[in-house]
C-alpha positions in Angstrom: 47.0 -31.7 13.6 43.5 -30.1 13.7 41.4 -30.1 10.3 37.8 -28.2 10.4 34.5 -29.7 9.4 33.2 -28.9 5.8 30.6 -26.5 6.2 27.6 -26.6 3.6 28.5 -23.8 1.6 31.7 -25.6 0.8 30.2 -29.0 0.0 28.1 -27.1 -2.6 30.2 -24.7 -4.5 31.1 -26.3 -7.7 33.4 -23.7 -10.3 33.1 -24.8 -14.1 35.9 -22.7 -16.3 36.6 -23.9 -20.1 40.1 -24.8 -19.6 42.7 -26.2 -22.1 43.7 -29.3 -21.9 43.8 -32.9 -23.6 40.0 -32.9 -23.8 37.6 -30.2 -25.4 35.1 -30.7 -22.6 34.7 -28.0 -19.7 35.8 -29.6 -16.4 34.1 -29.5 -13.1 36.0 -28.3 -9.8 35.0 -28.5 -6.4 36.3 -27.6 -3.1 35.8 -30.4 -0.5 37.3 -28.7 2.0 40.4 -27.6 4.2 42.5 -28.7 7.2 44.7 -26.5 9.0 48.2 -27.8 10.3 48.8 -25.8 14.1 51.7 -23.1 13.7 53.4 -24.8 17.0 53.3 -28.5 15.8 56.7 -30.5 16.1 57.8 -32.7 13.6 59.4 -36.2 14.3 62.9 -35.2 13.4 64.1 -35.6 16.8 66.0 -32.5 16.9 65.7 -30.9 20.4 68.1 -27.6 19.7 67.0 -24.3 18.9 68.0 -22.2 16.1 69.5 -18.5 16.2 66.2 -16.9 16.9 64.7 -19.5 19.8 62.4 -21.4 16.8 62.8 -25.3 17.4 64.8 -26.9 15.0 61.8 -29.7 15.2 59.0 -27.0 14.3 56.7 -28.2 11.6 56.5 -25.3 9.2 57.2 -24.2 6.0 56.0 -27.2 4.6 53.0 -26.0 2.3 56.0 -24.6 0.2 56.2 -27.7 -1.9 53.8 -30.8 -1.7 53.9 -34.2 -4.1 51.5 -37.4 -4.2 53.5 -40.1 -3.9 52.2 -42.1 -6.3 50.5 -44.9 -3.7 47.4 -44.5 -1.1 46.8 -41.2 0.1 50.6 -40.4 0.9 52.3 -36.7 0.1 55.4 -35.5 0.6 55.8 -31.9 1.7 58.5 -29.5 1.6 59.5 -26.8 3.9 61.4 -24.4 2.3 64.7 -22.6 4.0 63.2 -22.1 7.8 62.3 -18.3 9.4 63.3 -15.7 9.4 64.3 -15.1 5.5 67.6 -17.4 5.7 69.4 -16.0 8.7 69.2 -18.7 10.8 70.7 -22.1 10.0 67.4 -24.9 10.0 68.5 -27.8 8.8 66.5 -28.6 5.6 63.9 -31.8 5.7 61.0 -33.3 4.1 57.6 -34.0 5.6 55.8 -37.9 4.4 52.2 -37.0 5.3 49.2 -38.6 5.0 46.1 -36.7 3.4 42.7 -38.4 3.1 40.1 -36.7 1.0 36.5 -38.3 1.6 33.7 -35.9 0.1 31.2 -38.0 2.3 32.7 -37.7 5.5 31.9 -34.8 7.9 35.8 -34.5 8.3 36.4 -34.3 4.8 40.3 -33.5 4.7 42.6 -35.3 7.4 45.9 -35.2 7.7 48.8 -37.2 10.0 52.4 -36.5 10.2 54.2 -40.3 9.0 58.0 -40.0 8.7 60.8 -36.9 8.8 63.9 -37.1 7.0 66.4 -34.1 6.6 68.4 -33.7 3.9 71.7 -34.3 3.3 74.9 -34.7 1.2 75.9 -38.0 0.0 78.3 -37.8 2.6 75.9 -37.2 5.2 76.3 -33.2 5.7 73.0 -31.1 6.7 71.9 -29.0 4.1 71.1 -25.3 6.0 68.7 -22.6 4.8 71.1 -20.2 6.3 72.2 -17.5 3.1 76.0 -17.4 4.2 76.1 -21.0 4.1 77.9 -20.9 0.9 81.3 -21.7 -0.7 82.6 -19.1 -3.2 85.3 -20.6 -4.4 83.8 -24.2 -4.2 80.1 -23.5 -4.9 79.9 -27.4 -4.8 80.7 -27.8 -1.7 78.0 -25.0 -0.3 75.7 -26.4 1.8 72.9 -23.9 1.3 69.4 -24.7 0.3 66.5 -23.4 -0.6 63.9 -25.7 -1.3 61.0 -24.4 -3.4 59.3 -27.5 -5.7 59.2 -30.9 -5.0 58.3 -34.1 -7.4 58.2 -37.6 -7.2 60.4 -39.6 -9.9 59.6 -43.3 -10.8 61.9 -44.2 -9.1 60.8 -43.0 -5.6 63.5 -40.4 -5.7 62.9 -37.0 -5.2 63.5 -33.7 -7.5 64.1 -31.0 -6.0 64.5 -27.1 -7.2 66.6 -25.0 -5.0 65.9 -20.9 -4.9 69.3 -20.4 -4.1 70.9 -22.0 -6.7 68.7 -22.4 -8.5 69.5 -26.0 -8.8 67.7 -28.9 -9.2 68.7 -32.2 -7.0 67.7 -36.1 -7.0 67.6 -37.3 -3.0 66.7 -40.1 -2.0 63.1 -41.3 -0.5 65.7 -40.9 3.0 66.7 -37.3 2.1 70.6 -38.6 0.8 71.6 -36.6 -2.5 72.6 -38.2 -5.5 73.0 -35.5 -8.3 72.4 -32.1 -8.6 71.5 -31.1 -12.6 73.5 -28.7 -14.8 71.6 -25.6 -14.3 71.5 -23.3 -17.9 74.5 -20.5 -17.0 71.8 -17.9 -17.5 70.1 -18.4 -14.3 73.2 -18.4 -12.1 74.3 -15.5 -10.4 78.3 -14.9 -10.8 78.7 -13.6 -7.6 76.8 -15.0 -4.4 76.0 -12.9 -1.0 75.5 -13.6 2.4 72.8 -11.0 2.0 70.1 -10.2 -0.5 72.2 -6.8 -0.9 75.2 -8.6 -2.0 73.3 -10.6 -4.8 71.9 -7.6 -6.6 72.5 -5.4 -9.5 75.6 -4.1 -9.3 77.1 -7.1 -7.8 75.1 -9.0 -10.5 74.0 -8.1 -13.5 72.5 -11.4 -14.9 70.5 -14.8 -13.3 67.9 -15.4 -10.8 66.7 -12.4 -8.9 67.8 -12.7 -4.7 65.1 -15.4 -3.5 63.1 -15.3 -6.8 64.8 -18.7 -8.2 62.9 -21.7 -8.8 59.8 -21.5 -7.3 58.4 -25.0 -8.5 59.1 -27.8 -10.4 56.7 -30.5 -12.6 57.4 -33.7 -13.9 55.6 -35.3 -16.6 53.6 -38.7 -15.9 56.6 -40.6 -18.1 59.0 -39.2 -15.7 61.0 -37.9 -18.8 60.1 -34.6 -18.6 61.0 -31.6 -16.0 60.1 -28.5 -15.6 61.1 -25.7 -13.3 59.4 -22.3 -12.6 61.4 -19.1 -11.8 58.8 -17.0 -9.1 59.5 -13.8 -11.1 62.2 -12.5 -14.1 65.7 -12.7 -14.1 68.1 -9.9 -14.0 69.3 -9.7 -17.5 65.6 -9.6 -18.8 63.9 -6.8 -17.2 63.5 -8.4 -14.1 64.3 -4.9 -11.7 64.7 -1.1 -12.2 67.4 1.2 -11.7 66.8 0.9 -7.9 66.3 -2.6 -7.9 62.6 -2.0 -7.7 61.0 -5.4 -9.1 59.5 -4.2 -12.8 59.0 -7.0 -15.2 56.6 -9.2 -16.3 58.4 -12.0 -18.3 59.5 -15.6 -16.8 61.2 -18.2 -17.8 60.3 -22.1 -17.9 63.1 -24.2 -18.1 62.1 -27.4 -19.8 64.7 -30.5 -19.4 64.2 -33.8 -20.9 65.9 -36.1 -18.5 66.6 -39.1 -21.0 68.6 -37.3 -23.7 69.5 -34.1 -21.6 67.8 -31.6 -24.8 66.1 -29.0 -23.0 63.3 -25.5 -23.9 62.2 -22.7 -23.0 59.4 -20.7 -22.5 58.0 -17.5 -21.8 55.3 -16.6 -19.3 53.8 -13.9 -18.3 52.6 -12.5 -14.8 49.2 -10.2 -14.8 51.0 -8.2 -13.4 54.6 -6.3 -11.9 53.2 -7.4 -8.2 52.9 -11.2 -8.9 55.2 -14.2 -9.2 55.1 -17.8 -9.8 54.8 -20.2 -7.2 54.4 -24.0 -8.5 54.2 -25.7 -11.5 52.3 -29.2 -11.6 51.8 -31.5 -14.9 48.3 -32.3 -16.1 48.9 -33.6 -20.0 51.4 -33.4 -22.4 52.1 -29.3 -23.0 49.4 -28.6 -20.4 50.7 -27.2 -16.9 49.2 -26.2 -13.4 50.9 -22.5 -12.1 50.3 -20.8 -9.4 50.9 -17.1 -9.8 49.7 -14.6 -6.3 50.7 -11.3 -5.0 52.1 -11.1 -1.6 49.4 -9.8 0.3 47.8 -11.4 3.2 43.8 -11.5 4.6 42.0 -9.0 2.8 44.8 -6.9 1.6 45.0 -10.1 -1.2 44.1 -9.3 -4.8 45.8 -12.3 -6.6 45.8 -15.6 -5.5 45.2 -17.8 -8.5 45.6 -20.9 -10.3 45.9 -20.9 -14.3 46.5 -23.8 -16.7 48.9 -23.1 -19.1 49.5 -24.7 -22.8 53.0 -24.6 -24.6 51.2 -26.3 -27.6 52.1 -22.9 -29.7 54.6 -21.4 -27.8 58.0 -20.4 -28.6 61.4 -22.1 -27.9 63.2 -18.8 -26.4 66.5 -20.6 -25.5 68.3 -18.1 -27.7 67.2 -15.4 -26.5 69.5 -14.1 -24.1 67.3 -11.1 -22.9 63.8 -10.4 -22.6 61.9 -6.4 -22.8 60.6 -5.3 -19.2 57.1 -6.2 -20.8 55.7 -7.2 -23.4 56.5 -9.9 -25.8 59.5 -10.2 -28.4 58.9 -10.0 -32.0 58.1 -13.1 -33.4 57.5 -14.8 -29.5 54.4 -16.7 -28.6 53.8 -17.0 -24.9 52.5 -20.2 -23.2 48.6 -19.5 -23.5 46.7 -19.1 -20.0 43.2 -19.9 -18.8 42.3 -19.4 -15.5 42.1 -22.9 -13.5 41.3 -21.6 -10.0 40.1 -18.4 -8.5 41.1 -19.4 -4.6 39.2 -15.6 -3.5 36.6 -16.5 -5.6 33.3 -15.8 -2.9 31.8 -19.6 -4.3 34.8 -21.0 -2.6 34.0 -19.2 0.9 38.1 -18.7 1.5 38.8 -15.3 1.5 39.0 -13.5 4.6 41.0 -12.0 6.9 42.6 -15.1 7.7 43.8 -15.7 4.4 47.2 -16.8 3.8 49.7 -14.7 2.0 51.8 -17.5 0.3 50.2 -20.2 -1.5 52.7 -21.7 -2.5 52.3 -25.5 -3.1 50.1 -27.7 -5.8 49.9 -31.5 -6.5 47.5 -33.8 -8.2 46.5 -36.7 -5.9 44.8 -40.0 -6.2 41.5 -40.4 -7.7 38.4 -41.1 -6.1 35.9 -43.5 -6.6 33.7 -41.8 -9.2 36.9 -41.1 -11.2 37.1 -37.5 -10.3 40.8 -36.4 -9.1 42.0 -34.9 -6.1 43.9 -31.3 -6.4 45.9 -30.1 -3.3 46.6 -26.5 -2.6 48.9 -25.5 0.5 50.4 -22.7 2.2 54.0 -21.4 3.1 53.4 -19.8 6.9 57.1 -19.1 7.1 57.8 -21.0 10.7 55.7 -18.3 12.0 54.3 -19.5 15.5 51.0 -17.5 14.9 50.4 -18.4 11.6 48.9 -22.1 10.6 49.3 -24.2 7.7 46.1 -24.2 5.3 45.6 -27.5 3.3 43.1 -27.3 0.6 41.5 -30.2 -1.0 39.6 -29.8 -4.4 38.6 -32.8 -6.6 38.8 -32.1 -10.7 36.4 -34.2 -12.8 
């Protein structure tokens, strides 16, 4: 793993923004600096076949989709979401345990080190696959398709984790064995599941999770009571696509569960914009939230790649609302309230580029440091993409 030196203009951008949250005072947020993971690093999986398009089943990728502190030292566990090449080829899901270490003074200020590999599996000890066909229609139980989006650690050392194709959420182990998979609310399902993202659109659905626009993310409160998951753009039924399946609304859902008593919310956000979507959620306080919310664009075709905090304080339960407008908000609705946390293009930050990644996709609060300031991880999705590397970013929040 190769991580670049902090250069001075890093060390000395500081970003102030009034944001909400469980103090009045403005917080300060710095970028220390980044490390980049190589696009053609192996994982220690121990897999030596290939998959259908000649990527190593052992290729360390994808893993910026989701990241989560472990709770102990300077240990993360990352992510990779469903492997290349959009779910046609059959990667057998896994999670990363790497180490991060974050030292302002140092002139290597991020590091990072591959520590364990586990892949996931069923209780009975079946590989989950990113592959799209790998489902059952008549036993969706038994499907062994997965799409892992959002990552969090419970305090138990088990792991929640959202899947896009569900979208479920799923306890594994700290080994990668599942436990349980959650009761997903019926409104996000999709009645009628595809091998292909044709197959799982309007008219073969008419209602639930747009086709790879489930569950981007998932956040946990400190208690470990709380859980909440992020779709990465509208569903179906509420406004979510045209007439010709062209991607229109504006208005997402966050599913709130409370994991003691089972009662659950939800709450309405929305996107700046038709183009974006959601792609993690991370707790800060109680009814205060990280999201990320980007556009798709890459180097400096990128307009949007931001990071707001978000307060349900005042917004709306809209669990009985069984369809949302295109835009706009509902009569009688209050949205989550947004302040921006992080601009990541912002020129103070010295990020933006041509180089620039097209998917952030991953946020988790670390440990704090010795003057009691936090550290904030940002990483990037590069897709398995053997040209692409992974960028880690590493701000501390005082």
């Amino acid at each position: 793993m190769a991580s670049t030196r902090l250069t001075l203009r890093w060390f000395a951008s500081f970003l102030v923004f009034a944001v909400a949250g469980s103090s009045s005072s403005a917080q300060d947020i710095a970028l220390i600096g980044k490390t980049t993971i190589s696009a053609t690093a192996t994982d220690l999986s121990g897999e030596s076949d290939k998959q259908e398009n000649g990527t190593p089943q052992n290729r360390l990728g994808g893993h910026g989709s989701a990241i989560a502190w472990l709770g102990k030292g300077n240990r993360y566990v990352m992510l990779p979401d469903r492997g290349p090449d959009d779910g046609a080829t059959s990667y057998r899901c896994r999670i990363q345990i790497v180490e991060i270490v974050v030292n302002p003074r140092s002139k290597t200020p991020v590091t990072t080190k591959l520590l364990e590999t586990h892949l996931l599996t069923t209780a009975t000890g079946e590989n989950f696959l990113g592959r799209q066909t790998q489902f059952d229609k008549a036993h969706p139980e038994k499907s062994l398709r997965l799409d892992p989006e959002g990552i969090r650690v419970t305090r138990n050392g088990t792991f929640l984790i959202s899947d896009e194709y569900g979208p479920t959420v799923r306890e594994f182990t700290a080994k990668g064995k599942q436990l349980r998979v959650l009761t997903t609310p019926a409104r996000y399902l999709i009645k009628s599941p595809g091998g292909t993202p044709e197959e799982e659109l309007p008219p073969n659905n008419t209602s639930g999770r747009q086709n790879n626009r489930g569950w981007e993310g998932a956040a946990l409160s400190d208690d470990g009571q709380k859980l909440f998951t992020i779709a990465q753009s509208p569903l179906i039924q509420d406004g979510g696509l045209d007439d010709q399946n062209v991607r229109v609304g504006t208005n997402v859902r966050i599913w709130e569960l409370d994991l003691k008593n089972g009662e659950s919310r939800e709450f309405l956000y929305q996107l700046d914009d038709k183009s974006l979507g959601c792609s993690d959620i991370e707790w800060v306080s109680p009814n205060h939230l990280l999201v990320i919310e980007r556009d798709s664009k890459p180097g400096l075709e990128t307009k949007a790649k931001l990071v707001y905090e978000i307060d349900l304080s005042d917004a709306t339960d809209i669990s009985s609302i069984e369809r949302l407008p295109v835009n706009g908000t509902p009569e009688a609705v209050r949205p989550v309230a947004k302040k921006l946390f992080i601009d990541l293009l912002a020129p103070k930050y010295g990020l933006a580029g041509d180089k620039f990644p097209e998917k952030i996709e991953g946020i988790a609060y670390g440990p704090k440091l010795k003057d009691g300031s936090r550290v904030l991880i940002v990483t990037s999705d590069n897709d398995f993409k053997g040209e692409q590397d992974t960028e880690i970013y590493a701000f501390v929040v005082k």
